[in-house]
C-alpha positions as CSV (number, residue, x, y, z in Angstrom):
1,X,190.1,49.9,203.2
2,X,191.4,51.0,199.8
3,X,194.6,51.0,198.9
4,X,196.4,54.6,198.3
5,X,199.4,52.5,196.9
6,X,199.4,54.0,193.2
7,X,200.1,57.2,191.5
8,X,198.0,60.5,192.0
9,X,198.8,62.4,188.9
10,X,201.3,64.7,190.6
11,X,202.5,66.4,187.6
12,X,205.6,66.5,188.3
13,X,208.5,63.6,187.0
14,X,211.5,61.7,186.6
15,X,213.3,65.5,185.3
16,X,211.6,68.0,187.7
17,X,213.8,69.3,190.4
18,X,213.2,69.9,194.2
19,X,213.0,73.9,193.0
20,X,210.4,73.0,190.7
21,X,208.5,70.9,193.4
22,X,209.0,73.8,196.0
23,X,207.8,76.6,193.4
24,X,204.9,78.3,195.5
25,X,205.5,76.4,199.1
26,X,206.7,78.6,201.6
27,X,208.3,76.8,204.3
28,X,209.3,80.1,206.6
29,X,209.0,79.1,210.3
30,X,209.2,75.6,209.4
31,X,212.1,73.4,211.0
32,X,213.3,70.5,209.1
33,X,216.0,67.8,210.5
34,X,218.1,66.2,207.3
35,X,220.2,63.7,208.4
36,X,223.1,64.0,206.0
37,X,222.2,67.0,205.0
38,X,225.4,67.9,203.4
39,X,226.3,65.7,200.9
40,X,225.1,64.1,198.0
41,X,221.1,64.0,197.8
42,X,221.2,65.8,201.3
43,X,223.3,68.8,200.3
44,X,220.8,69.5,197.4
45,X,217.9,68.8,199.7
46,X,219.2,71.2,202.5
47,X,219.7,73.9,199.9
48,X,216.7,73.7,198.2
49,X,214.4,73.6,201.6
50,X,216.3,76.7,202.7
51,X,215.6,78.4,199.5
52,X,212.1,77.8,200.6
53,X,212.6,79.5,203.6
54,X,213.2,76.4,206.1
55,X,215.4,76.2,209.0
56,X,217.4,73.1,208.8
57,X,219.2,71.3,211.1
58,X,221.7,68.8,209.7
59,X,223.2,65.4,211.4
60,X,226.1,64.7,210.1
61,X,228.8,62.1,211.3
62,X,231.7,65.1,210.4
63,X,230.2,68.0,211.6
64,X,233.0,70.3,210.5
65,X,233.0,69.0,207.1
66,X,229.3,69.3,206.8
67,X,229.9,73.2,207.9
68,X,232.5,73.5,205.3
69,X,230.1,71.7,202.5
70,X,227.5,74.5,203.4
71,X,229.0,77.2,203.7
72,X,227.0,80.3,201.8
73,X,223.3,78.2,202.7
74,X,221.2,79.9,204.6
75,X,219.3,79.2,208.0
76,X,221.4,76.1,208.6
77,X,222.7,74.7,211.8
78,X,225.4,71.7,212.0
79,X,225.0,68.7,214.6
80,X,227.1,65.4,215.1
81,X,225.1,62.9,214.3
82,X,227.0,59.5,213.5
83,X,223.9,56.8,212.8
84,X,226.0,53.8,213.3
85,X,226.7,54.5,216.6
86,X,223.4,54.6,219.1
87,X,225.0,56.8,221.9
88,X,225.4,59.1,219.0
89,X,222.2,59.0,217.8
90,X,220.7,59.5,221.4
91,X,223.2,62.6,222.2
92,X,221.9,64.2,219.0
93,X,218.2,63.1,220.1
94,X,218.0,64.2,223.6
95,X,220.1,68.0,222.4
96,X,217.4,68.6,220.2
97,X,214.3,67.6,222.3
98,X,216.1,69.3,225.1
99,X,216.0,72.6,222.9
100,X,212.1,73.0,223.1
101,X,212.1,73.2,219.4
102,X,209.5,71.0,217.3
103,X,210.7,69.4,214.4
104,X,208.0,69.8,211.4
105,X,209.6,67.3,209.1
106,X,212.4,65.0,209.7
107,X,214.3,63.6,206.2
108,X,216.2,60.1,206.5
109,X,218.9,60.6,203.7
110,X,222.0,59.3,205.4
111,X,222.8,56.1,203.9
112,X,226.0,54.0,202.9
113,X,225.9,51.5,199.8
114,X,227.9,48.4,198.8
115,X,230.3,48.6,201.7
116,X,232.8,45.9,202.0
117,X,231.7,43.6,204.9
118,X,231.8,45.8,208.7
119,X,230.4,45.3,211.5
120,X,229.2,48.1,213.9
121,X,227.9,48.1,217.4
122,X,227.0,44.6,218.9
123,X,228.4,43.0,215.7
124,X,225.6,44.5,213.2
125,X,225.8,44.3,209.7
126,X,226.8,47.9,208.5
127,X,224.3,49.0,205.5
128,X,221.2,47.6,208.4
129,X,222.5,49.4,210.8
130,X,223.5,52.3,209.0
131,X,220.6,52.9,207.2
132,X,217.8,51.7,209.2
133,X,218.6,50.9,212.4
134,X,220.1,53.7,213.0
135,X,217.6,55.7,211.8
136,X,215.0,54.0,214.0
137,X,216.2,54.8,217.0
138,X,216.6,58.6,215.9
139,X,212.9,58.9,215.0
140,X,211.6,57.3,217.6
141,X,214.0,59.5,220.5
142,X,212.9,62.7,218.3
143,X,209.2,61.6,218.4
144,X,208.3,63.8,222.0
145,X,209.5,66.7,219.6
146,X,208.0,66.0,216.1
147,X,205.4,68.3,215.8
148,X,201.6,67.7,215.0
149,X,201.0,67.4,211.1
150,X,204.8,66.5,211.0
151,X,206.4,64.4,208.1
152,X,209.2,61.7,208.6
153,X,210.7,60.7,205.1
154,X,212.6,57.5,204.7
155,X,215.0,57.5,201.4
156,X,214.9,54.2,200.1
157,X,216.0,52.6,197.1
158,X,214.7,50.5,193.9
159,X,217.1,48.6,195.5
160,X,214.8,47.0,197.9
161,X,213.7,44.9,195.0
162,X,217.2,42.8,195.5
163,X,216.0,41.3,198.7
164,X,212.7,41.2,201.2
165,X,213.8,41.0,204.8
166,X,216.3,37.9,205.2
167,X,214.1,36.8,208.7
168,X,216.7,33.5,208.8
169,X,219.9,35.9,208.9
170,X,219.2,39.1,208.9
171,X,222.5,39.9,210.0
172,X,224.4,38.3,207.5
173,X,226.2,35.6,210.0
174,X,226.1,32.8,207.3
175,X,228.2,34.9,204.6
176,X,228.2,38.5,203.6
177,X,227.0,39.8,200.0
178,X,226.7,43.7,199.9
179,X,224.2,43.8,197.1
180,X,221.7,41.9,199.2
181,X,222.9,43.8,202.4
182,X,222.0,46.8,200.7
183,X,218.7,45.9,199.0
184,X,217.7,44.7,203.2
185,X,218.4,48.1,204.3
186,X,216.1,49.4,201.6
187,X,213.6,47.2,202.4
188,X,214.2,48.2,205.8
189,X,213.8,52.0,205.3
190,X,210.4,51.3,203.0
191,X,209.3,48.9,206.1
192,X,209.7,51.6,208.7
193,X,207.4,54.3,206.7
194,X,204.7,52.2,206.6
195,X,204.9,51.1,210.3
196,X,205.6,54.5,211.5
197,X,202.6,55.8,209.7
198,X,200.7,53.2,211.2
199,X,201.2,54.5,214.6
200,X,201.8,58.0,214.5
201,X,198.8,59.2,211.9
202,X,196.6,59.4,215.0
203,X,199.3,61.9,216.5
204,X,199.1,63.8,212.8
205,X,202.3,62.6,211.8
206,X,202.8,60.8,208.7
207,X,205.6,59.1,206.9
208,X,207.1,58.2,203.8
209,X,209.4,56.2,202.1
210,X,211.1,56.6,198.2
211,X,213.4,55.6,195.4
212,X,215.2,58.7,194.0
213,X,216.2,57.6,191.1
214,X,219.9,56.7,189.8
215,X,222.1,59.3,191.0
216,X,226.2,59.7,190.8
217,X,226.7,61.0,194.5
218,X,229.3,59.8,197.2
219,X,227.2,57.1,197.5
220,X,229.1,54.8,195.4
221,X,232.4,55.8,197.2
222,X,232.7,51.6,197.9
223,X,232.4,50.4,194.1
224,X,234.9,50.3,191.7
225,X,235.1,52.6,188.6
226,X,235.3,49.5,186.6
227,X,232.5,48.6,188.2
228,X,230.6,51.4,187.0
229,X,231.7,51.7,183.6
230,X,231.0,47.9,182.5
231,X,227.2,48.1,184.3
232,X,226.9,51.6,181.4
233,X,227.0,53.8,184.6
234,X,229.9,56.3,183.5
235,X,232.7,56.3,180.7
236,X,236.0,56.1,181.1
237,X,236.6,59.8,181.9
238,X,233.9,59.0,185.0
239,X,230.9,61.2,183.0
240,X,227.4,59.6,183.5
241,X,226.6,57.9,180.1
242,X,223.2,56.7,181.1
243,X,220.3,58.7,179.7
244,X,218.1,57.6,183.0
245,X,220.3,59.0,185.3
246,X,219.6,62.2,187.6
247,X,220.9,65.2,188.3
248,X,221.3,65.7,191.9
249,X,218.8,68.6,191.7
250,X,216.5,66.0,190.3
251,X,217.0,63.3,192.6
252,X,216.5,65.3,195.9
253,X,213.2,66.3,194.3
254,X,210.9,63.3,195.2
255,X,212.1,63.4,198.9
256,X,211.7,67.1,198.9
257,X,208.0,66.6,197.5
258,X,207.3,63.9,199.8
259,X,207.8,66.1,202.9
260,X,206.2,68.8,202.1
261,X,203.7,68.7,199.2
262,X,200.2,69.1,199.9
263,X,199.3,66.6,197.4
264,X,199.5,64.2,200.1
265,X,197.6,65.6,202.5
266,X,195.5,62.8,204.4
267,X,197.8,60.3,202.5
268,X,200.9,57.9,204.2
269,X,203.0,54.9,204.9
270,X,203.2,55.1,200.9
271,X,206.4,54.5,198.7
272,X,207.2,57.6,196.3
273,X,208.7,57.8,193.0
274,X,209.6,60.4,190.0
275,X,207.6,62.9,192.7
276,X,204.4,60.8,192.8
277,X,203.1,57.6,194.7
278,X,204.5,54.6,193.2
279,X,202.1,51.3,192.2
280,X,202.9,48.2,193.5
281,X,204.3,45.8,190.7
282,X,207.1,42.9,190.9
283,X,208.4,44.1,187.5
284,X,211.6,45.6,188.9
285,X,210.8,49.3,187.4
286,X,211.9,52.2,189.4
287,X,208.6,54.1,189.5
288,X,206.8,50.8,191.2
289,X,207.4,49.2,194.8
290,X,207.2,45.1,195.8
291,X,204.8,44.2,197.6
292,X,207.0,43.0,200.5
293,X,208.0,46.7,200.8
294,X,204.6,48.0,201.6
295,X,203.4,44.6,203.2
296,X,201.5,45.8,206.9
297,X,202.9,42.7,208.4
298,X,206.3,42.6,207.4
299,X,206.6,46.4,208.8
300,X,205.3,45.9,212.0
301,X,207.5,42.4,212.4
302,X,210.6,44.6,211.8
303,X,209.2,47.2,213.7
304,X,209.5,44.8,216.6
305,X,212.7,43.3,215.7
306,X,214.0,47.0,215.9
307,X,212.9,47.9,218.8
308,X,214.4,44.7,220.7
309,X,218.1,45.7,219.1
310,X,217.7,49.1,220.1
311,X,215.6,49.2,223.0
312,X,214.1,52.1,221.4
313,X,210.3,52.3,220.8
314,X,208.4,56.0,221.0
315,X,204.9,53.5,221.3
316,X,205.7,50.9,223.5
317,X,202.8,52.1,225.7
């Protein structure tokens, strides 16, 4: 079988904006769940899918303060949604299927990065949980209501290039770092595309996972502003100084093209970058993905691993 895992010639790039990816897709009548929909890459992903003429539902751990963030956007709708908490998750699950509605593309852009060591649920490392386990379970409860020819985007990270899955303590039991705790989750999020994809395609869904690009969002609420200046991020004033960082407009753009470009009709359980397929490459660049990230048997041994936390799996039979 040959490998999709490499660029198609989009035309699009690192400086084109999820407007400019949008320009001549008309999404009216389409319904599109964001988690975190309201801050950060989310806000400018909600926005822009509205422009486009999407309903969008947003999950969002603060419900009022996601209302207040989009206040003025069009077709929106506000639901609690807190991902580190399963009984959440499942609430926010079973109101939607419970609506009737189908949900035509679902985004994963929730995330927490870098967090100081915290343990949710059943003593789960946070960024896992957070970020991919949480989003698991969500998927796979909104599966009975994901429509035929239906997307499900993961946002990953060039971050996933920190770490594959650590099999022998995957939990960090044995001594927390939250660089490598957040380059799992990555690897997590790129893991679960491909798996999904796996087992959904013959239900016409398809999935995706990507790297944004370098951002300044809340995201990096849990690092220092030290931190950021030493590693060239920002200057002293807090203004981004790197010439390879985004715009938020810019960085919501590949997961905006990812979920709904034509260009990838047929096509999934691929990683995305710059608004294009990435290639597979251990040379740490952001437009390429490791190996481990896209590697068949690695997603489907976390698929099971995820399942058995959350006793949550849409395909079990």
């Amino acid at each position: 079988m040959e490998n999709a895992q490499h660029p198609i010639g989009s035309g699009f790039g690192a400086r084109s904006t999820a407007d400019d990816v949008l320009a001549g897709i008309d999404l009216t009548g389409k319904l599109t769940i964001v988690t975190g929909g309201h801050s950060g890459l989310g806000l400018e992903t909600t926005k822009a899918l509205s422009r486009a003429g999407a309903h969008v539902l947003v999950g969002a751990r603060q419900p009022e303060v996601a209302a207040k963030a989009l206040s003025g956007t069009t077709n929106i709708e506000v639901d609690r949604l807190d991902l580190s908490d399963l009984e959440s998750v499942r609430q926010f699950a079973e109101r939607f299927v419970a609506s009737g509605r189908k949900a035509d593309i679902v985004i994963n852009s929730a995330g927490i990065m870098a967090c100081p060591e915290t343990r949710v649920g059943p003593g789960w490392e946070a960024q896992l949980a957070t970020n991919h386990l949480g989003h698991f379970a969500l998927v796979n409860r909104l599966w009975p209501a994901i429509s035929k020819g239906g997307r499900i985007v993961s946002v990953s990270s060039a971050a996933h290039g920190i770490t594959p899955i650590r099999w022998d303590d995957i939990q960090f039991n044995s001594g927390y770092d939250r660089w490598q705790a957040y380059g799992q989750a990555k690897t997590a999020n790129a893991l679960f595309a491909v798996h999904l994809d796996r087992l959904g395609k013959d239900a016409g869904a398809r999935a995706f996972s990507l790297h944004p690009g370098k951002i300044l969002t809340p995201l990096q609420r849990h690092l220092e502003k030290e931190d950021m200046v030493a590693a060239g991020w920002i200057d002293a004033d807090g203004n981004a100084i790197d010439p390879t960082f985004k715009t938020p407009e810019q960085g919501a753009a590949t997961q905006v093209w990812a979920a709904t470009s034509p260009q990838l009709a047929g096509l999934g359980g691929l990683y995305c970058a710059n608004c294009d397929i990435a290639s597979i490459s251990d040379d740490g660049a952001e437009t390429s993905v490791r190996a481990y990230a896209v590697d068949p048997d690695e997603a489907a041994r976390l698929w099971a691993l995820s399942a058995e936390l959350t006793g949550v799996n849409a395909f079990s039979r």
